[in-house]
C-alpha positions as CSV (number, residue, x, y, z in Angstrom):
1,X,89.2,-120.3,182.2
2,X,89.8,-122.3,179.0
3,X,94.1,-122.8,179.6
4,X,93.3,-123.9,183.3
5,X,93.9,-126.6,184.3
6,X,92.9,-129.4,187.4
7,X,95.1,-129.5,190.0
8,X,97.3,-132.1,189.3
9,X,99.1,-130.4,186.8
10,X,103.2,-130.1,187.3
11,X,105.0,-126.9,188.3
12,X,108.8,-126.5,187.4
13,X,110.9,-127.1,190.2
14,X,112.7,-124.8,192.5
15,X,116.0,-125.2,193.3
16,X,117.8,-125.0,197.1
17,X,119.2,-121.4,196.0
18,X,115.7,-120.2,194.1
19,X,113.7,-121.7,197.7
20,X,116.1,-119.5,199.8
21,X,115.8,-116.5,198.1
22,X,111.9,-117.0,198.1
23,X,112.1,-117.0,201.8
24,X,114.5,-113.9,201.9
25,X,112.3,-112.1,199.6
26,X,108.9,-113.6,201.6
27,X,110.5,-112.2,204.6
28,X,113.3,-109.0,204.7
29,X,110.8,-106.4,203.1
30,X,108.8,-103.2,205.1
31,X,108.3,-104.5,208.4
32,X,112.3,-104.3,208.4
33,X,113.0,-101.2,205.8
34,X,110.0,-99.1,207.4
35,X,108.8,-100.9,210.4
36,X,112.0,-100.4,212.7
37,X,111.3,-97.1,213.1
38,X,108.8,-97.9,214.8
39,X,110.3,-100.8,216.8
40,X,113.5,-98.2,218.0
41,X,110.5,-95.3,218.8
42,X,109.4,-98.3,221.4
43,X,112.7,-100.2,222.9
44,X,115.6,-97.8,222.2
45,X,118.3,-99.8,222.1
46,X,117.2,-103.4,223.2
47,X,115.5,-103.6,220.0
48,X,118.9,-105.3,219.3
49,X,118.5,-108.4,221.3
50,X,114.3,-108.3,220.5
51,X,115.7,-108.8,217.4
52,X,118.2,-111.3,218.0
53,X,115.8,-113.4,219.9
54,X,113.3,-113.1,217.3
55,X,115.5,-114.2,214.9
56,X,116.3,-117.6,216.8
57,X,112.7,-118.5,217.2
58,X,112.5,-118.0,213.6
59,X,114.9,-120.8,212.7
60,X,112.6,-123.2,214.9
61,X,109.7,-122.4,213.6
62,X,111.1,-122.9,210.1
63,X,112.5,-125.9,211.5
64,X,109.7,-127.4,212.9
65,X,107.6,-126.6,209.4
66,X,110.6,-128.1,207.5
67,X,110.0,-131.0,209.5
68,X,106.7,-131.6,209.4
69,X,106.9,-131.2,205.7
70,X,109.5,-133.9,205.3
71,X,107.9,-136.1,207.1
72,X,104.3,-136.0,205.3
73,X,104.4,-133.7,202.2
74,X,101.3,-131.5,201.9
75,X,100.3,-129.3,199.5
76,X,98.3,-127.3,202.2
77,X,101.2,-127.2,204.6
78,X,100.5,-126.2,208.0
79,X,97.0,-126.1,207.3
80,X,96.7,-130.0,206.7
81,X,99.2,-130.0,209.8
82,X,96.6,-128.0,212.1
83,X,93.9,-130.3,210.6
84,X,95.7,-133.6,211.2
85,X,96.8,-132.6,214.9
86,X,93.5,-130.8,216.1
87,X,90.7,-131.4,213.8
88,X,88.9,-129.6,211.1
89,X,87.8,-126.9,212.7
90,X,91.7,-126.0,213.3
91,X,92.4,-126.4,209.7
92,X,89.9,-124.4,208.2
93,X,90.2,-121.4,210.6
94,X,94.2,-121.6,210.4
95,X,94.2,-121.6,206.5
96,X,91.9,-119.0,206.1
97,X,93.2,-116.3,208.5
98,X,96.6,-116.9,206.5
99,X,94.6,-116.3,203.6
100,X,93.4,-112.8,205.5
101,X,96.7,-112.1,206.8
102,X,98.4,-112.3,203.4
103,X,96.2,-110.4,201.3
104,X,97.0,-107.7,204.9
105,X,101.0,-108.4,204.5
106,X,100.4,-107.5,200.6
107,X,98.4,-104.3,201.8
108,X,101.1,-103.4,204.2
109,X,103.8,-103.8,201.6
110,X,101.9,-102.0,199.0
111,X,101.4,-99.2,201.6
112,X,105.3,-99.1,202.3
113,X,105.3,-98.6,198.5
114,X,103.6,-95.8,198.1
115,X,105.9,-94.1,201.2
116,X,109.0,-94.5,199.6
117,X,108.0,-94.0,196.3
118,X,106.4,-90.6,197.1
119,X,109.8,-89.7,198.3
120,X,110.9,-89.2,194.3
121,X,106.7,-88.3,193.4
122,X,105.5,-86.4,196.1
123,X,101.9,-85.6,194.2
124,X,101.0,-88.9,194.1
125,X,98.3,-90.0,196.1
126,X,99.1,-93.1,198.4
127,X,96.1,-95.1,196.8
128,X,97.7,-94.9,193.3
129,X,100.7,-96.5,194.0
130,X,99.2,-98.9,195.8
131,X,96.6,-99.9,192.5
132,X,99.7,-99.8,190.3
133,X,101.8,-102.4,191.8
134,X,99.8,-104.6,192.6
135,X,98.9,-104.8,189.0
136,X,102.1,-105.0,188.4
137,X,102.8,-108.1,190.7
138,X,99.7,-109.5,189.5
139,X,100.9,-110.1,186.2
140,X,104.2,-111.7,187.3
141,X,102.7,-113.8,190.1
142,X,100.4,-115.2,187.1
143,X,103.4,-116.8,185.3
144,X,105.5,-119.8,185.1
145,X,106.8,-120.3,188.9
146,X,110.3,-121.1,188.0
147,X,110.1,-117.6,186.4
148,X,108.7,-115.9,189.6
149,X,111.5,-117.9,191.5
150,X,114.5,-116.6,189.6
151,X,112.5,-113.0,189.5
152,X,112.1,-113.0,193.0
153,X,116.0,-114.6,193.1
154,X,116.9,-111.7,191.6
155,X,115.1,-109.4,194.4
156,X,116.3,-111.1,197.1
157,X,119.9,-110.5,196.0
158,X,119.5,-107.4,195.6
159,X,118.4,-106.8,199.6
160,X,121.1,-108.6,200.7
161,X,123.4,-106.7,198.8
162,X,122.0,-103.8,199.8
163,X,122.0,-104.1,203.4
164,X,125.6,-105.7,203.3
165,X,126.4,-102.6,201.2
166,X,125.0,-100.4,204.1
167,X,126.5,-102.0,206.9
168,X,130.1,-101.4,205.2
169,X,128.9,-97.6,204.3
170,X,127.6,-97.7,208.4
171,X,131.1,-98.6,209.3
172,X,133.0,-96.0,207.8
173,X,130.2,-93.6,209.1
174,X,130.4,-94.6,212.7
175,X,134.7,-94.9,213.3
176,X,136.1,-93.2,210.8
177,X,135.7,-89.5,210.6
178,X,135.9,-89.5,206.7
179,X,132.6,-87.1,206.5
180,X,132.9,-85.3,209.6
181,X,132.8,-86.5,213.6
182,X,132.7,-90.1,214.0
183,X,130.1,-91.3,216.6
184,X,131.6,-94.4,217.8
185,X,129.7,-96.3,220.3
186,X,128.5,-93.0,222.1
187,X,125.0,-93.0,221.2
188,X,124.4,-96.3,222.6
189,X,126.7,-96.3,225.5
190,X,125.2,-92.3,226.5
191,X,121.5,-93.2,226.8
192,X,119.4,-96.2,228.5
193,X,119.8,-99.7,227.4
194,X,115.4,-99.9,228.3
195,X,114.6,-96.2,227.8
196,X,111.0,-97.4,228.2
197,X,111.1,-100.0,230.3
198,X,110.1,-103.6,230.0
199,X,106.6,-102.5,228.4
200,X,108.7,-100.5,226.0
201,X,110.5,-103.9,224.9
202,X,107.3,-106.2,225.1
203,X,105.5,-103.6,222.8
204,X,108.1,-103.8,220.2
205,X,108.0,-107.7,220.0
206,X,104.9,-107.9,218.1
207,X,106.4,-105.1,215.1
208,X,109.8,-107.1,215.3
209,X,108.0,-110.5,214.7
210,X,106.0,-108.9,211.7
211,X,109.7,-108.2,210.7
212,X,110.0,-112.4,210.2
213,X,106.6,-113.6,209.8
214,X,107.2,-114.6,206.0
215,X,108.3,-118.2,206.7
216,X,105.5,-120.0,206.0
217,X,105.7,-119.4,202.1
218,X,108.6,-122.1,202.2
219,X,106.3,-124.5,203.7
220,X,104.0,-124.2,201.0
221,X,106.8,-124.0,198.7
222,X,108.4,-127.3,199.5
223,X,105.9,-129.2,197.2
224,X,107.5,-127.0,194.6
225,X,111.2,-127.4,195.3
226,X,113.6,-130.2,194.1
227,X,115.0,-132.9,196.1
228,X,113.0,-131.8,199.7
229,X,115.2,-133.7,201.6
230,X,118.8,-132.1,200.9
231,X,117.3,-128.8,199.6
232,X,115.1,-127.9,203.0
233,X,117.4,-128.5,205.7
234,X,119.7,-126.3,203.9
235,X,117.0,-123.5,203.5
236,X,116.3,-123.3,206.9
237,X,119.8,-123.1,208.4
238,X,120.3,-120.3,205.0
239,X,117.7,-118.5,206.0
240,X,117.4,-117.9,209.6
241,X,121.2,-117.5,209.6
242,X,121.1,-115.1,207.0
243,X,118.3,-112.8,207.7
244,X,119.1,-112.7,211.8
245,X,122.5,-111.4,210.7
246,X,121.4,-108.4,208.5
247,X,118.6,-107.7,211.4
248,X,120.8,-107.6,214.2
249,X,123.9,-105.5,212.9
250,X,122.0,-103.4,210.4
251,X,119.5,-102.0,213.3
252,X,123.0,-102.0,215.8
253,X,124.2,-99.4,212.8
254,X,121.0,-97.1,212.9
255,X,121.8,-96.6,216.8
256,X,125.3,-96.0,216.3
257,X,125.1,-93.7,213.6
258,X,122.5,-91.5,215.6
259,X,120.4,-91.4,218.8
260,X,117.3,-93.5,218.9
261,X,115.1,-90.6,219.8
262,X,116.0,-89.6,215.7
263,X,114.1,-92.5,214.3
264,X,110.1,-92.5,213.4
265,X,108.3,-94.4,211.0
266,X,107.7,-91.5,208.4
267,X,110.3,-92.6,206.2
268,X,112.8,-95.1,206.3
269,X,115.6,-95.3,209.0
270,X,118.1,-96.7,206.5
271,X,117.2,-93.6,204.3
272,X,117.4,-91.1,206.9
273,X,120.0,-91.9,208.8
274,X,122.4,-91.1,205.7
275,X,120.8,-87.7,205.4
276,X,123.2,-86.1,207.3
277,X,125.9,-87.2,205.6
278,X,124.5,-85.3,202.4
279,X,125.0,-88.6,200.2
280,X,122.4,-88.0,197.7
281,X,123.2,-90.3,195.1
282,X,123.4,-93.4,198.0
283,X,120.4,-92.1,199.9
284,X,118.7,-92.6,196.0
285,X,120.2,-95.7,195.6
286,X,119.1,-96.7,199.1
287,X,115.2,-95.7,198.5
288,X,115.0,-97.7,195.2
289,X,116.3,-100.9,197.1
290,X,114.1,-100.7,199.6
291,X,110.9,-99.8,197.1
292,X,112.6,-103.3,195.0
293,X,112.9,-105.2,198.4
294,X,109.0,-104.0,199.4
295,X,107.5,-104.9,195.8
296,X,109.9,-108.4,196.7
297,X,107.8,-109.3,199.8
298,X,104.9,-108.3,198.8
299,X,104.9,-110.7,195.2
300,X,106.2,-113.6,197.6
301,X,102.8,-113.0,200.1
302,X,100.5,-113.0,196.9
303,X,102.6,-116.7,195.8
304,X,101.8,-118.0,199.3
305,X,98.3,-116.4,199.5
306,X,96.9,-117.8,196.7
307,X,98.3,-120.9,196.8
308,X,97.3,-121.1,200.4
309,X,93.3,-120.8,198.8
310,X,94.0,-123.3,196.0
311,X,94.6,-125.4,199.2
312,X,91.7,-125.1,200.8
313,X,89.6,-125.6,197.7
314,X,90.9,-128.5,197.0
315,X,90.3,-129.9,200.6
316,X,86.6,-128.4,199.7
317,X,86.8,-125.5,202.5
318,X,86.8,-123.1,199.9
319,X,84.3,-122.6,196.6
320,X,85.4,-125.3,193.9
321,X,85.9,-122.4,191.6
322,X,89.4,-121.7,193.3
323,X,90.8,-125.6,192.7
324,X,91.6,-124.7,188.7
325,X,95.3,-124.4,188.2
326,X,96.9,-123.3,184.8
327,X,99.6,-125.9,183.1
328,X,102.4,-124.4,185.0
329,X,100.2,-124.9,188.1
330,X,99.7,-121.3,188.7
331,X,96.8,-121.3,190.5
332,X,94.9,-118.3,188.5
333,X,91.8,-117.6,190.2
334,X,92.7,-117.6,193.4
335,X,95.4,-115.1,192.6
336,X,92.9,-112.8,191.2
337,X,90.3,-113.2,193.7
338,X,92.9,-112.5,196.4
339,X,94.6,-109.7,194.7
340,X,90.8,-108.1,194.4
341,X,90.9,-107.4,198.0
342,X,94.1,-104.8,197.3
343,X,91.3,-102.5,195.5
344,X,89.4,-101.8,198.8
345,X,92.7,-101.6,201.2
346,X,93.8,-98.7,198.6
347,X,90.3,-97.0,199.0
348,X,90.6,-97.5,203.1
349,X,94.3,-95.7,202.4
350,X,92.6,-93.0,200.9
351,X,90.5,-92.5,204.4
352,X,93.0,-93.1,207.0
353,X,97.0,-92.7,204.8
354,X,98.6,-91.9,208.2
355,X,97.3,-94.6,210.0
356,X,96.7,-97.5,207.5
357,X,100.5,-99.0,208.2
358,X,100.6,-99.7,211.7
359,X,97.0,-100.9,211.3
360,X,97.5,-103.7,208.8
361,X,101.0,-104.5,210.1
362,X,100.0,-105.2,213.9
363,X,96.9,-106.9,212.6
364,X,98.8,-109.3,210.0
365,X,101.6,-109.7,212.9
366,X,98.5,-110.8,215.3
367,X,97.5,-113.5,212.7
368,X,100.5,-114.6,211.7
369,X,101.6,-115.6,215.3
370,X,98.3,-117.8,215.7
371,X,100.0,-119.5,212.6
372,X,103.5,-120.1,214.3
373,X,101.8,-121.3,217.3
374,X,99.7,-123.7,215.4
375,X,102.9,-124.9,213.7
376,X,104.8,-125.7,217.0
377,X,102.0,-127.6,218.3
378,X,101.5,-129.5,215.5
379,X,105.1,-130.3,215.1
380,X,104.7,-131.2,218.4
381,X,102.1,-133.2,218.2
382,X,102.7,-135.0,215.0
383,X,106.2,-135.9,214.7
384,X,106.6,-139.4,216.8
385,X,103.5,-140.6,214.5
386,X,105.4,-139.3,211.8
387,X,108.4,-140.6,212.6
388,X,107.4,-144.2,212.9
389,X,106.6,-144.3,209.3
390,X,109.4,-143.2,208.5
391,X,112.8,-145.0,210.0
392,X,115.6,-143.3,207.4
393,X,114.4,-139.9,208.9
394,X,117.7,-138.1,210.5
395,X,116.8,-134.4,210.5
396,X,115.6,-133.2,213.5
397,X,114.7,-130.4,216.0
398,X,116.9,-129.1,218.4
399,X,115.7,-129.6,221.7
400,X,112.7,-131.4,220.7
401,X,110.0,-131.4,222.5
402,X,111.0,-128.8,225.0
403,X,111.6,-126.4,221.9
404,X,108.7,-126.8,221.2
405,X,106.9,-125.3,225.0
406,X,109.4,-122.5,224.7
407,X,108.6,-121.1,221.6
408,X,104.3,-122.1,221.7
409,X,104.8,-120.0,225.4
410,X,107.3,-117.1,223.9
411,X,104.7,-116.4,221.3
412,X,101.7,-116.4,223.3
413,X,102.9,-114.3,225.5
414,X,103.9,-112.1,222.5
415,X,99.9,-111.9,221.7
416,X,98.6,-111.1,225.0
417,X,101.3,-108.3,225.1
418,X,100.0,-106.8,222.3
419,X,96.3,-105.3,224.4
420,X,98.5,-103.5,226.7
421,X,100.0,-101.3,224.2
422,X,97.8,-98.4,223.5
423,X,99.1,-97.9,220.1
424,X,98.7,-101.5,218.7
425,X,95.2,-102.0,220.4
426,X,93.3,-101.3,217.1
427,X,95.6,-103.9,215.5
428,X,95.0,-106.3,218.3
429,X,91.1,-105.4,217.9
430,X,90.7,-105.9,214.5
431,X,93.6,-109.1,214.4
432,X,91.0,-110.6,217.2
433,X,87.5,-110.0,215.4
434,X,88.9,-111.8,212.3
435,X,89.8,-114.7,214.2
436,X,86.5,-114.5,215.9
437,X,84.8,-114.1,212.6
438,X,86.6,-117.5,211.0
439,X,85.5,-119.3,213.2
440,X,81.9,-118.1,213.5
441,X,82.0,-118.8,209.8
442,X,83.2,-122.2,210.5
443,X,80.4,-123.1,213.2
444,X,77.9,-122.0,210.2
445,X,79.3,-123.9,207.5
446,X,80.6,-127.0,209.3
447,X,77.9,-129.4,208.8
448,X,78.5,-129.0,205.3
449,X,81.7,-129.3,205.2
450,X,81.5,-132.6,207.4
451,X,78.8,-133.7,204.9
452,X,81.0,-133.2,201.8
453,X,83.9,-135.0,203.6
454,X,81.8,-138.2,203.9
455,X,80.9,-137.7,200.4
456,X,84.5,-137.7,199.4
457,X,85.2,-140.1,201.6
458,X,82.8,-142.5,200.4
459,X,83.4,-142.2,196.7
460,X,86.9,-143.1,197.3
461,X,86.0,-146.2,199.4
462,X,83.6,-146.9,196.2
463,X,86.1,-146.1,194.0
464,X,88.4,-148.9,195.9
465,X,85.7,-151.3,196.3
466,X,84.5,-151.2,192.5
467,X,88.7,-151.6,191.8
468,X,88.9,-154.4,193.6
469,X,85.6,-156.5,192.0
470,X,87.0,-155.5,188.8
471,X,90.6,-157.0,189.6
472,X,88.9,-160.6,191.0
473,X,86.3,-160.6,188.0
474,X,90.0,-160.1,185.7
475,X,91.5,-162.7,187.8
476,X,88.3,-164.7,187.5
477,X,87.8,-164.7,184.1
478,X,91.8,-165.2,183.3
479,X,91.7,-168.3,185.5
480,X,88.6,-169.7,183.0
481,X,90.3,-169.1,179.8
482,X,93.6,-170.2,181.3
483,X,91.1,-173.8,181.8
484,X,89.7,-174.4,178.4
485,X,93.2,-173.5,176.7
486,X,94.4,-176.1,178.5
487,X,91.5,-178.9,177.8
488,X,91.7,-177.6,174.5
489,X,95.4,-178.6,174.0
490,X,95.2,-181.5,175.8
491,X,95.9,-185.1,173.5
């Protein structure tokens, strides 16, 4: 493109407040507005502490990104991590299954979408709305990123207002008989705490992950952010603390306001739980939030997608096309060539619209958790060679390393859960044959890739070697004019 750019250009800088509501927007969008339903269908009520617990494995793996990114700055983020801790063979399959699980996050969102904007345009075919947004995101996502940050800034306020908003409404609802009987606690006191069990639960953790899976765009945002080390600390403690909050007493509302057994994923539960209430103008209100909070998520995954592919060019596991960045440092063809991929998920959700969701999602959530794994065990890992380099360094993990075992062993037992639930094994399936793919694609191409690292490599030990002849023939030929200068002025 003739306005791009190489790599090295400067973005604009994003502040503490702009880097937390990227994460809010990366993160509270359709696995929480849409996806619930499907997480109360399988726990009942103890979806409350899945969430909860969810929520506090969130903050460490944010923590232990945040960390890591201190420490040793990477415009690759976990990526260079995995590389640098396991080899690169790690690297290359991590980076590109986040590159497959965003452009499946974007899907998801975009599917979401089209649900709740049918609500107002019933005739409209799922694939439509899915085509029309993500043109639409594509053309912000392809400007200045201080403008996406205060866009998506904007967004992200907007969910949290919302959901705050609905919590106060949910209060009224549930004590105060302003609209009718008030339910109280009754619907979660008069039915099982495990209605399905411990499989019940276990089979919800993968949906309630998904729910919190967009960290890892602050990871790759940190590059982009100003000051790292005051701004991050504060983004993670933000972030965790603010979306575990909204999770946890939002989805304790939906059960008090009506039984468990009322919620599916056809529509949204924070939608149709007012419907009773025959609050038209909120329930409207409510709906376009959501559809803004969806749109929200999904823009974020395309910033961290693409990005995430300008990475691996630039390491040279991806074509050289992809390493062109415009003067903003938007990086322009990767966004396109990722966004491409939205085209064919449309067409799949004109073959399968009823099943396309819960496909994507359990898929993406599969994928994502190989990420968060990979980050604890870096962190793990890496940190005390890290640290050595670096003796100023006060922020730190809690519980460190034995954080680190807990969460790495929560999460894997998280994927393994996911086979035995009939209803997710298509997810788990197709989540499994990409990963399998990667890194057949790896074990293909790795020769070359080890070929053009030594290449690099040497050209920069060249490059150093032919600096340092030059500086002694300078020094050399100073020290000879320095000589005759002086005979010269001798008496």
């Amino acid at each position: 493109m003739a306005n791009d750019h190489p790599a090295q250009a400067q973005p604009s800088k994003m502040s503490a407040f702009s880097l937390t509501m990227l994460a809010l927007g990366s993160i509270i969008g359709a696995g929480m507005f849409l996806g619930v339903g499907l997480t109360i269908q399988l726990a009942g009520p103890s979806i409350i502490i899945a969430y909860a617990i969810m929520g506090i494995l969130m903050y460490f793996n944010l923590s232990f990104l945040a960390e890591l990114s201190l420490l040793d700055p990477e415009k690759g983020s976990f990526q260079t991590y995995a590389t640098k801790a396991f080899g690169p063979g790690a690297g290359f399959v991590i980076g590109w299954l986040y590159w497959i699980s965003g452009i499946l996050v974007m899907s998801s969102e975009a599917t979401a979408a089209g649900i709740f904007s049918a609500v107002w345009f019933p005739g409209i075919p799922l694939w439509a709305f899915m085509l029309l947004y993500s043109g639409i995101l594509t053309v912000v996502n392809l400007s200045d990123p201080r403008g996406f940050g205060k866009l998506e800034s904007g967004l992200a306020i907007v969910k949290v207002i919302a959901l705050a908003g609905f919590i106060l409404l949910a209060i009224v609802l549930v004590f105060l008989p302003l609209f009718g009987t008030a339910p109280g606690w009754r619907n979660i006191t008069n039915t099982p705490f495990l209605p399905h069990g411990l499989s019940g639960f276990a089979g919800s953790l993968l949906l309630v992950f998904y729910a919190y899976s967009g960290t890892s765009v602050v990871g790759l945002a940190i590059t982009e952010s100003e000051n790292p080390e005051r701004t991050v600390p504060k983004v993670v403690l933000a972030t965790s603390g603010l979306v575990t909050s909204f999770y946890v007493i939002s989805v304790l509302f939906l059960l008090l306001l009506h039984p468990w057994t009322t919620y599916n994923a056809t529509t949204s539960p924070y939608v149709s739980s007012l419907l009773p209430y025959r609050i038209s103008a909120v329930q409207t209100l409510m709906n376009f939030v959501i559809l803004t909070a969806t749109l929200s998520a999904m823009s974020a995954s395309m910033y961290g997608t693409s990005r995430m592919l300008n990475a691996l060019a630039q390491q040279g596991e991806a074509p050289r096309f992809f390493r062109q960045v415009s003067r903003k440092a938007v990086p322009r063809r990767a966004l396109l060539f990722t966004n491409a991929f939205l085209i064919g998920i449309a067409f799949l959700s004109y073959i399968i619209p009823s099943k396309l969701y819960l496909l994507v999602t359990g898929a993406s959530g599969l994928l994502s958790l190989v990420n968060v794994l990979t980050i604890s065990l870096a962190h793990w890992r890496l940190r005390p060679k890290l640290v050595v380099n670096h003796p100023d360094h006060t922020s730190h993990v809690p519980g460190y390393p034995v954080s680190n075992l807990l969460v790495t062993l929560f999460f894997a037992g998280v994927f393994v859960s996911a086979f035995a639930i009939p209803d997710q094994r298509a997810s788990f399936i197709l989540g499994l044959s990409l990963m399998i793919l990667t890194a057949g694609v790896y074990f293909v191409v790795r020769h070359t890739l080890n070929s053009q690292t030594l290449a690099r490599d040497h050209i920069q030990d060249s490059s150093g070697n032919t600096l340092h002849t030059l500086k002694n023939l300078g020094y050399e030929a100073q020290r000879r004019i320095s000589k005759r200068l002086r005979l010269k002025n001798r008496p």
